[in-house]
N, C-alpha and C positions, 0 to 999 in steps of 0.2 A: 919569497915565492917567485914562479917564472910564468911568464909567459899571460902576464894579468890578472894570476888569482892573489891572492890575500887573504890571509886565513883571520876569522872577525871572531870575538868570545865576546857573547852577552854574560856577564854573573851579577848572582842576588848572593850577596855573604850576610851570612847570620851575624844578626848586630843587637847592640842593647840600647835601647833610648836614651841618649845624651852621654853615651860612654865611648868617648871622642876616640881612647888610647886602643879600649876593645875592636871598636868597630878597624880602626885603621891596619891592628896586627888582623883582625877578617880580610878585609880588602887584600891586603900585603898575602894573605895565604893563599888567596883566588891568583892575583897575578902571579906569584910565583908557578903554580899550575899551568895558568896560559901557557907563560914563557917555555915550558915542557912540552907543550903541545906547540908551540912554534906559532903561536897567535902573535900578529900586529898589531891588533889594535885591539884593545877591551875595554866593555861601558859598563859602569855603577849606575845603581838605581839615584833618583832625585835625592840630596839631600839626605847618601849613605853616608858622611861621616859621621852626623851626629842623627840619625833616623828623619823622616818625614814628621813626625807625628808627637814633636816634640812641643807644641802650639806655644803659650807664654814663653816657654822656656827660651825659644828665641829671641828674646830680647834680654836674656843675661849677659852681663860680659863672660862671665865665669866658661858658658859654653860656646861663646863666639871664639872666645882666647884659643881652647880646647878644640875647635874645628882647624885652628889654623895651627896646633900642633901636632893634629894628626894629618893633617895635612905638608906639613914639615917631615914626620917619619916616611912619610908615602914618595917623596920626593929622594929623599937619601937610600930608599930603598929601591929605586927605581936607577938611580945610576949605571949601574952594570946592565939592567934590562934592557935589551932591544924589542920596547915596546910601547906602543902607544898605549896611556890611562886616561881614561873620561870619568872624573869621580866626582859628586855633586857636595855642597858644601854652604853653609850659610855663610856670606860675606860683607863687612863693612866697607865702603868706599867713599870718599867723601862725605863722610856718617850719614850714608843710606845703607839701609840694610837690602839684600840679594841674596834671592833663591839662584846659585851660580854652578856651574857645570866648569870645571877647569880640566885643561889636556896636560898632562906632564908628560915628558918622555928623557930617559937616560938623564934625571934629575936636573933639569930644564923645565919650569913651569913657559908651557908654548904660547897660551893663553886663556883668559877667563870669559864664559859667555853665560850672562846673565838670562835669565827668565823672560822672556818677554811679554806674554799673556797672563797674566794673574786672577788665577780662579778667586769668584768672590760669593758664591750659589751650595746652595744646598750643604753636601757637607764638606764644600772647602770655605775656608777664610782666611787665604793668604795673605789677604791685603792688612788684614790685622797687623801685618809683620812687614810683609816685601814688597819693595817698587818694583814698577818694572825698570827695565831696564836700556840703557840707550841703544841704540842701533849701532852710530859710530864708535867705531874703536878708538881708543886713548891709551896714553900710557899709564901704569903707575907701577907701582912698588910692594912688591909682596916676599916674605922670607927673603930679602934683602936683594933679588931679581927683579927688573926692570921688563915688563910684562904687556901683552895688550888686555884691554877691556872692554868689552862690546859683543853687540851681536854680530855685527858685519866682519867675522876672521874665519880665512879661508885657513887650513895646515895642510901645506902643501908637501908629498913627498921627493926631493929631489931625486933619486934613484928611480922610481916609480909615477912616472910623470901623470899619471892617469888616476891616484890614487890622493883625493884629495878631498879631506875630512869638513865637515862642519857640525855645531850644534844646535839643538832647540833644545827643550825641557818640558815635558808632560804636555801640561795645556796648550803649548804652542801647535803642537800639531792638531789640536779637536779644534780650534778658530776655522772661521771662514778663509781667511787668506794667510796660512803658516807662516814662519818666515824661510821653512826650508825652503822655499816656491824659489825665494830671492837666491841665496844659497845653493840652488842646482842651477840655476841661470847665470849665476856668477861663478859654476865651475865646478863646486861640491860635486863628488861620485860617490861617495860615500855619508849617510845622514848617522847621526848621536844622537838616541834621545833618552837622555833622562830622564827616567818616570817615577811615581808612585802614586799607579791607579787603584785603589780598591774595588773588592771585590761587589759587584751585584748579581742577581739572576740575570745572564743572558750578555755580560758586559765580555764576554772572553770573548763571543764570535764578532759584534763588533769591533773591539778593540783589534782585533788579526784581520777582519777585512779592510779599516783604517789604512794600518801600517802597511798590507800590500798593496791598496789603493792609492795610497801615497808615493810607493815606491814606483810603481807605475805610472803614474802621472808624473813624475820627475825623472822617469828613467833613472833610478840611483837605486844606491843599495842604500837598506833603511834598518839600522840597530837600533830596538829597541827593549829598552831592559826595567823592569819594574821592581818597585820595593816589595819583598815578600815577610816571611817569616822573622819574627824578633822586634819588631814596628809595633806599637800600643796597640790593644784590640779595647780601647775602652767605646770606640765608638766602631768601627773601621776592621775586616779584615785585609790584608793583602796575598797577593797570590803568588808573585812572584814570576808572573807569564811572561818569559823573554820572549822577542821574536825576532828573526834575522829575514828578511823578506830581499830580493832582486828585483827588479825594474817588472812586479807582479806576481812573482812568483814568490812560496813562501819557500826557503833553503830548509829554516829549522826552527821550532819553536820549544821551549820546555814544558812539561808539565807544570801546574799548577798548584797551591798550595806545597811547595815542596823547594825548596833554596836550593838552583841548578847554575852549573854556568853549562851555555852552551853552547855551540863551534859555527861556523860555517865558511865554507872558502868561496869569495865573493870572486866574481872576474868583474874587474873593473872596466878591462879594457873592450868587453861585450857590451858593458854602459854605453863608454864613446863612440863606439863602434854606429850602436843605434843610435843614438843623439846626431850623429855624423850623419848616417839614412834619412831621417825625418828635417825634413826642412822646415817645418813648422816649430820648430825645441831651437826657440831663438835665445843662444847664449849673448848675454848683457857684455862679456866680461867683469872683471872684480877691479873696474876704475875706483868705487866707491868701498871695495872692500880691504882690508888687510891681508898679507898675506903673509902667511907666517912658515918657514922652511923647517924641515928637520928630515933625516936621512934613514931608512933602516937594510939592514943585509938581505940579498934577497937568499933564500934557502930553498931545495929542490925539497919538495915532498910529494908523497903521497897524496891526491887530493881528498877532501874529506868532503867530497861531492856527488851525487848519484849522477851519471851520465848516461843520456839513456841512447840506448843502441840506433832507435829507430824513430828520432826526432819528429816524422812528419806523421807517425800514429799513436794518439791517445792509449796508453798502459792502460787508465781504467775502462771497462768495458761497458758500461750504462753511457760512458763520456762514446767511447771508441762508435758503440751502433748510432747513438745521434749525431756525430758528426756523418755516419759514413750515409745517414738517411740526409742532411742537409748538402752534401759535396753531388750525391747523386741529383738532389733537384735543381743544384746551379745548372750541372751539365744538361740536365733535359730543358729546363728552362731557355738557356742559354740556344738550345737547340730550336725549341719553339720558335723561339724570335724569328732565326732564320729563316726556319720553314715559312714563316708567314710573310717575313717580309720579299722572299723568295717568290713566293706565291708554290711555292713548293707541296703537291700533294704524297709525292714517291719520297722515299729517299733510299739512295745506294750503301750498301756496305759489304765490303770483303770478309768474309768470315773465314777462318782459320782450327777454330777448335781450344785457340791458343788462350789467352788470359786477356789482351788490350781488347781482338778482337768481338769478346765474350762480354766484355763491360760495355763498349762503344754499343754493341745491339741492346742490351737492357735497358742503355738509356736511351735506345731510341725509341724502343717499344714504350717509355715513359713518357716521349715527350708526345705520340701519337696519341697518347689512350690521355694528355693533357690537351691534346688540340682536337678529342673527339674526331680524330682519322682512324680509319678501318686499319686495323694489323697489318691487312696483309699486301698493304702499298711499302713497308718494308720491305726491301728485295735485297737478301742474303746472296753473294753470291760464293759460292765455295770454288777456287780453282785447283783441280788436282797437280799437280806437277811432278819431277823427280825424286823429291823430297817429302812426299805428302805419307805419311801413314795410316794405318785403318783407324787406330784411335780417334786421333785429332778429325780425321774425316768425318768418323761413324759421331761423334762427340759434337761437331759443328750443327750437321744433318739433323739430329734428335733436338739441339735448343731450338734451333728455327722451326720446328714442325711446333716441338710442345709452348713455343712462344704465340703462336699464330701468324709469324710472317712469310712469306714467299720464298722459298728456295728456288734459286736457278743456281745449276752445274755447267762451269766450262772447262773443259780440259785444255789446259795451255799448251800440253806437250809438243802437240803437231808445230804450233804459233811457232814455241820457243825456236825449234828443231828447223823449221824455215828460216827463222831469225841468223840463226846460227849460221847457216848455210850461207846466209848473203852476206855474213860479215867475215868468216872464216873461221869459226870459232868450233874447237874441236870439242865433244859431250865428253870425252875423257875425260879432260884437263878443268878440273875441279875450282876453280880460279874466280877472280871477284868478279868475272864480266861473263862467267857461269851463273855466278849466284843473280848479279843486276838485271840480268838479261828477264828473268823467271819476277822479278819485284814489279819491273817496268813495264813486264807483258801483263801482268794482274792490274795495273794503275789504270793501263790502258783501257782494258776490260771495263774497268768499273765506270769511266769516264764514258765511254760509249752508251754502254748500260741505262744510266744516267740521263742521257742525252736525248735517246730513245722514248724513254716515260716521262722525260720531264721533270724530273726530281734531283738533287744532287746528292752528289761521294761525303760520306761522311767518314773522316779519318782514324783510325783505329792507333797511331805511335803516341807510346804515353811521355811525361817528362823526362826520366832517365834516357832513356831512348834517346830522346834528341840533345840533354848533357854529354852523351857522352856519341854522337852522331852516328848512331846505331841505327841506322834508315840508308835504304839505296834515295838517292838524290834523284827527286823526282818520279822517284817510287812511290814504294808506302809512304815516303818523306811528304807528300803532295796530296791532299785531298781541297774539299768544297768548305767545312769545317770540319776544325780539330776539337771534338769533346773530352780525350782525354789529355791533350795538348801540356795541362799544367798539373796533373796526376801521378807521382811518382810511382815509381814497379811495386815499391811495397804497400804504399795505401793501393794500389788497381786487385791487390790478392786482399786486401781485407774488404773492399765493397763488393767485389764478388760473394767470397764468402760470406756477409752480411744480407746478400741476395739470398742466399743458398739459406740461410740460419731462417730467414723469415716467409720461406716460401712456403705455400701450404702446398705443391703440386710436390709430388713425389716425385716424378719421372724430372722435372726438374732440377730438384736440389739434387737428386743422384747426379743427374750432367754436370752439374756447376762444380758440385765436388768434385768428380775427375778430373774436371780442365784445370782445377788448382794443382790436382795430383800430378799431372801433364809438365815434364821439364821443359826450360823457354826457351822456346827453338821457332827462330824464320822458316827451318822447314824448306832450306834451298841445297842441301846435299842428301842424295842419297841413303836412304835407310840405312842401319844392318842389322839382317836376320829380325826383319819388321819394326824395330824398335828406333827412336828418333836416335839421330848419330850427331847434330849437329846440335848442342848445347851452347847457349850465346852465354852466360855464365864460366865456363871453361875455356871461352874465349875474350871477352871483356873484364870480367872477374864478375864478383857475390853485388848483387843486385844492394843487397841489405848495407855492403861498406862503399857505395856507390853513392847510395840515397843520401846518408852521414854526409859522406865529404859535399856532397852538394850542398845542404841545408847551409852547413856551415861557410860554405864558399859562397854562397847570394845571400844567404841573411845577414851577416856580422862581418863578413869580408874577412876572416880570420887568416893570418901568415899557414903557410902550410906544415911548415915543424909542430903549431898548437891544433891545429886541427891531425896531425898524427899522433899528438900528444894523447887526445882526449880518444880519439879510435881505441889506442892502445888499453885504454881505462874500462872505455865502455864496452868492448868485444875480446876483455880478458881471457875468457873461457874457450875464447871460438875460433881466434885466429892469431898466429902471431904475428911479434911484429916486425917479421922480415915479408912476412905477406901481407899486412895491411898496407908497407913503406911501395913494396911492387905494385900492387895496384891502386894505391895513390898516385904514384908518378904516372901511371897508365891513364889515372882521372885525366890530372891536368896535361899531360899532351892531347887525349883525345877532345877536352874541353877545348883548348886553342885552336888546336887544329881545325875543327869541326863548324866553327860558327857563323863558315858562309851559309849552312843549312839553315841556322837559324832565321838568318838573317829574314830569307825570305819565306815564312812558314805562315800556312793559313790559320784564318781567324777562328778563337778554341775560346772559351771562357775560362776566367782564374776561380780554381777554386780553395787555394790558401794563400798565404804570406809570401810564398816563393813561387814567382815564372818564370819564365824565359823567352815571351812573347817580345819579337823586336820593336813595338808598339807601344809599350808599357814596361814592363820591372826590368829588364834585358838589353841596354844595346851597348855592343861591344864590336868594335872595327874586326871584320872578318880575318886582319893580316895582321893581329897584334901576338907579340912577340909574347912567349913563355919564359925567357929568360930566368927572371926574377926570380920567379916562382920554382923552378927548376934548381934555382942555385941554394935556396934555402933547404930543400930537400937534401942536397947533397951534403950538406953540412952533418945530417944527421948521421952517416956513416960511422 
């Protein structure tokens, strides 16, 4: 695999209770499967060679012998495999007996990790049978290979430096302190857990919020695979509930009652990525641990991943409207503050017609009608200019009436058209100190405005906006505070429409639906034939492959080949990808280029994972170099 994923197979193979040679040609039919599907790595349930649930019979020799000969064919069958196997097994060592979990790969036992927590409650009674197991690694001898033994073994991939296995086994992870804890601290990105849980009423939702709980708390990816069907039902069903979970998130889980194996392509390197972010995920390193090397090919595939187009909004929609009710009271909140500690009774806003401008006022009518101030100390102010249409006008004009705040109208034209004049600048000539001229005469406006009542500018450029420094400097770029500051383009159209969805005023949600309908336009060139002429999308590029490359560039820091990689995945249908690669490279020049704006941008509150506030999540030297990034692009060609 490229570029950090790694394709992971959980499987339950149908097996017989103590039938060592049965269960092993199961096992052997599963991996062969993987290997088709181009799996790295694949986990057996606890104690699938000879079943879970085999109770006395683990203290035969007869089936002890019989574990370790079908674990001899799993070994000679694995030779040619390029894959890793986690298959559990009962084993003798120093004549103790272990509930053990052994890694084979390309018929190389890597090594053996014993049990550590031994359930002794209700209806387990391990102990009857197994020790636990030691922590430190040692060597011995098994199928005539010189091996480790222990909990403390790191398998580390050399090709895949990021890609670094460890084990538990069932109970170890329901303890209070796992030993995966040790295990991600010491480096593990990927967790093995051998299981077999049985089934109760209600044990499937805990058992899956566990394992993604787990993975999240350790930032790792967490396999875990359970014994199913073929296991004694004398006391006991098993379900078979594999689950492959990422650092919280669940990739993929199997149905239940029913023997599945099933897939998932882990990014490891979105592991480290985060682990690297977070300064509190203090790695120990693996002084005390073993580490044990083995290689695999890396193979270009398909990923067997869902990627979702539009990272920074929730797909489900009960999720999508409570977020967009909890993002809208940071911003009025965050607004409140101001206003109070301001002593602020007014507050100013430029209104447009447009989509930032139309969010920035709702939430400020929120944070008014939360500080018990009258509406209509809101002061909208609309400024017509060469650019302005009847829509966006007539569409500004009707929110601020049916919201209840105060409209004032300034016509800039005369301003701009004197501006012009004293600096020599011709209305013909269409140009960027056409359009700045028309941004900086409206800032000005609102700043005065402002200044007049008492109250301050409240800023209307959302995040994209300022990623990709889509603001006149000291323009719109400049306000008192910025609410929708850490807001990307596509979440600012779904809390709109979330406005619009729960509005009971008709004459409202009619207005808000337009302004969504409304293409996104500054509104600093001339119309034609009344309709907007100047589209900031046709000129920056799609707002939606903007959002993507951002998320991906501040959260995970990803190389810009994988973050084109996963575009090209996730906007299959929509664009291709000689158009995703152009306005990629369009991102990262305008991101470079752009970040003296940042730099100095007023105080806005955070309302997710990702900002750009040069105060907090964002600082980045105004004059640094795009090189890097620029050269990995080109490679793509």
């Amino acid at each position: 695999m490229n570029d950090g994923f790694i394709r992971i197979a959980a499987a339950t193979p149908q097996i017989r209770v103590a039938d060592c040679s049965y269960n092993a040609a199961s096992i052997a039919e599963c991996i062969k499967e993987a290997v088709k599907r181009h799996a790295k790595l694949i986990v057996f349930p606890e104690l699938s060679m000879t079943g879970y649930t085999c109770g006395d019979l683990f203290l035969q020799e007869s089936l002890l012998s019989g574990a370790l000969d079908g674990l001899a064919q799993i070994v000679k069958f694995s030779k040619d495999k390029d894959i890793a196997i986690a298959v559990g097994l009962p084993m003798t060592v120093d004549q103790k007996l272990y509930n053990a979990g052994v890694l084979v790969h390309k018929g190389c036992i890597l090594g053996i990790v014993p049990k550590t927590n031994i359930p002794n409650y209700s209806e387990f009674y391990e102990a009857r049978h197994f020790n636990p197991g030691p922590a430190q690694a040692k060597k011995i001898r098994v199928l005539g290979q010189e091996t480790w033994f222990g909990s403390k073994i790191l398998f580390s991939c050399a090709s895949m430096k990021n890609f670094v296995i460890a084990m538990e086994i069932c109970e170890d992870l329901w303890v209070p302190a796992p030993p995966s804890i040790g295990h991600a601290l010491a480096g593990a990105t990927v967790i093995a857990n051998l299981s077999a849980s049985d089934e109760v009423t209600g044990k499937d939702a805990y058992r899956r919020e566990l394992v993604c709980g787990q993975s999240a708390r350790l930032v790792c990816g967490y396999v875990y695979t359970d014994a199913g069907e073929g296991e004694s039902t004398t006391d006991l069903v098993f379900g078979g509930h594999n689950i492959i979970a990422e650092n919280g998130q669940l990739l993929k889980q199997s149905g239940r009652f029913e023997n599945q194996i099933i897939y998932a392509d882990m990014d490891v390197d979105k592991l480290v990525a985060e682990r690297r972010r977070m300064t509190t995920f203090q790695t120990t390193g693996a002084s005390d641990y073993v580490t044990v090397s083995f290689d695999t090919e890396a193979v270009s595939l398909k990923l067997d991943r869902a990627i979702d187009p539009a990272p920074f909004v929730p797909g489900d929609a009960m999720q999508r409207a409570k977020r967009c009710e909890e993002i809208l009271n940071i911003q009025a909140l965050g607004l409140k503050k101001r206003l109070l500690h301001t002593q602020s009774s007014h507050a100013v806003v430029g209104i447009s017609g447009g989509l930032d401008s139309t969010l920035a006022l709702l939430v400020m009518i929120r944070a008014f009608d939360l500080l018990n101030l009258e509406r209509k100390n809101v002061i909208a102010v609309t400024m017509p200019c060469f650019g302005t249409t009847d829509r966006t006008y007539n569409n500004a004009c009707r929110l601020v009436r049916t919201l209840g705040a105060t409209l004032k109208e300034v016509d800039i034209r005369a301003a701009v058209r004197t501006h012009f004049a004293d600096i020599g600048q011709s209305e013909a000539v269409h140009d960027v100190t056409y359009e700045n001229s028309q941004a900086r005469e409206r800032t000005q406006v609102l700043m005065d405005i402002a200044n007049q009542c008492g109250g301050l500018v409240v800023g209307t450029g959302d995040m994209s906006e300022l990623a990709l420094g889509w603001a006149t400097y000291n323009g719109d770029h400049m306000s008192m505070y910025g609410v929708n500051a850490s807001v990307p383009k596509t979440l600012v159209r779904h809390l709109v429409r979330f406005y619009a969805d729960t509005s009971e005023d008709t004459v409202l949600k009619e207005t808000l639906l337009d302004v969504l309908d409304t293409p996104v336009s500054p509104e600093l060139i001339p119309p034609k034939d009344g309709e907007i002429s100047q589209k900031t999308e046709d000129l920056v590029g799609p707002y939606e492959l903007h959002d993507f490359f951002l998320y991906y560039v501040m959260r995970f820091g990803f190389r810009p080949s994988k973050i084109y990689r996963m575009a090209c995945i996730a906007f299959d249908s929509v664009y291709d990808p000689e158009t995703i690669l152009k306005w990629l490279k369009k991102f990262y020049w305008r991101f470079f280029s752009q970040q003296f704006k940042r730099s100095c941008l007023p105080d806005g509150p955070k309302v997710g994972s990702v900002a750009l506030s040069p105060r907090g999540d964002w600082r980045m030297p105004s004059d640094a170099c795009v090189t890097l990034w620029q050269k990995d692009l080109e490679n793509l060609r």
